[in-house]
C-alpha positions in Angstrom: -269.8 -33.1 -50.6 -267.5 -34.7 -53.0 -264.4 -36.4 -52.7 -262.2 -33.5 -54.0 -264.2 -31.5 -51.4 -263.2 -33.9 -49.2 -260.0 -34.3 -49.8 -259.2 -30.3 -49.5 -260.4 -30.5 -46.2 -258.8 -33.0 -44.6 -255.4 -31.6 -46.2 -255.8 -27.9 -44.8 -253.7 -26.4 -46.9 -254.4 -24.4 -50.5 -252.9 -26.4 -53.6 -252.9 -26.4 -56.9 -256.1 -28.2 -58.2 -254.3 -29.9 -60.8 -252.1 -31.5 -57.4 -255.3 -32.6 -55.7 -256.6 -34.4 -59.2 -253.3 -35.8 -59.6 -253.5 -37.3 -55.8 -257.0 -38.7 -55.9 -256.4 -39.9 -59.3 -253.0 -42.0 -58.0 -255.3 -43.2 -55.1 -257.8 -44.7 -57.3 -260.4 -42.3 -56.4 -263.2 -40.0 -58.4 -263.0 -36.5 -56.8 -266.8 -35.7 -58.6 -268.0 -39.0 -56.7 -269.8 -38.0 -53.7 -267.9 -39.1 -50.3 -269.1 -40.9 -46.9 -267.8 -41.8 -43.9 -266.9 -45.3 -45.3 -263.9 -43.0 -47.3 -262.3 -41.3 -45.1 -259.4 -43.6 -44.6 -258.8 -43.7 -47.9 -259.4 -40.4 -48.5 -257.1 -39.3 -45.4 -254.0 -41.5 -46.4 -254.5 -39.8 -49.7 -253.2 -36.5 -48.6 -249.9 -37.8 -47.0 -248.4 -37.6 -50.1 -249.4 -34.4 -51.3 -248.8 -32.3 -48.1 -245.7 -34.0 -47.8 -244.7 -32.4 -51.3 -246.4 -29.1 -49.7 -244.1 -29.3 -47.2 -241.4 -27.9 -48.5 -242.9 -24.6 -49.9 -244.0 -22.7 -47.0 -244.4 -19.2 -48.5 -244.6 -18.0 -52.1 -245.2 -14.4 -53.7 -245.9 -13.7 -57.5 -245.8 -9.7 -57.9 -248.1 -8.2 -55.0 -249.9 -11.1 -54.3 -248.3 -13.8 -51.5 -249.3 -16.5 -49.3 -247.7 -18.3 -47.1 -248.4 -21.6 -44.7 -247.5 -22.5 -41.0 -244.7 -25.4 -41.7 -245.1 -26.2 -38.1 -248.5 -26.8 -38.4 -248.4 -29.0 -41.5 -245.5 -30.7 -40.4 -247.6 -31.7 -37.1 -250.3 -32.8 -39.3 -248.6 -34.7 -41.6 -246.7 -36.7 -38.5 -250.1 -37.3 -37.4 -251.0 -39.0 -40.8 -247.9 -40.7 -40.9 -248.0 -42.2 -37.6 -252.0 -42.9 -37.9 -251.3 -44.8 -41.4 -248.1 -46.5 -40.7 -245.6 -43.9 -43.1 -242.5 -45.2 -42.0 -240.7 -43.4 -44.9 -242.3 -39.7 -44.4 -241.8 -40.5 -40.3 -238.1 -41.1 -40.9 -238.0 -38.5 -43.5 -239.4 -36.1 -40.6 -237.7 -37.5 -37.7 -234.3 -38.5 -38.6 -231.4 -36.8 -37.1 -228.0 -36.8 -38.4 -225.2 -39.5 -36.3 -222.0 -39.5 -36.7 -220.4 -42.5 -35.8 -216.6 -42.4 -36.9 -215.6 -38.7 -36.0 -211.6 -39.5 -36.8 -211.7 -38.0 -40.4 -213.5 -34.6 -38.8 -210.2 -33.7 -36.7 
């Protein structure tokens, strides 16, 4: 198995291959290398950006053909990631809620 290979796996979703070379090649890694165990860190932490890009396009249809992806799903996965590989920014990204702390101009 290569890293590519890899690396499709462990994001679960269906990209665009040019996104997944783009990914490994901003992680420092050679998707035709073949991958081990010793990688999968790396290789994992790789996909955070990527799926968090994903994210946003849950469905998308180009004359009869569509597809479409279970946000919830990603979303869960990419919290895992986050959490796993210490994302602060895509954790606050995800988890934020809006405060309002001076409500006198809203009345």
């Amino acid at each position: 198995m290569t890293i590519k290979e890899a690396f499709q796996q462990f994001l679960g979703i269906e990209v665009d291959s040019k996104a997944v070379e783009l990914a490994l090649i901003n992680a420092g890694l050679d998707g035709a290398s073949d991958y081990s165990a010793a990688l999968l860190p790396i290789v994992e932490k790789s996909t955070i950006d990527l799926l968090f890009q994903s994210i946003a396009v849950t469905s998308e249809s180009e004359s009869q053909y569509s597809t479409s992806k279970d946000a919830k799903l990603m979303r869960d996965r990419l919290l895992y990631l986050a959490r796993k590989y210490g994302r602060g920014d895509i954790l606050k990204a995800l988890t934020s809620s809006v405060s309002v702390k001076d409500i006198s101009r809203i009345r």
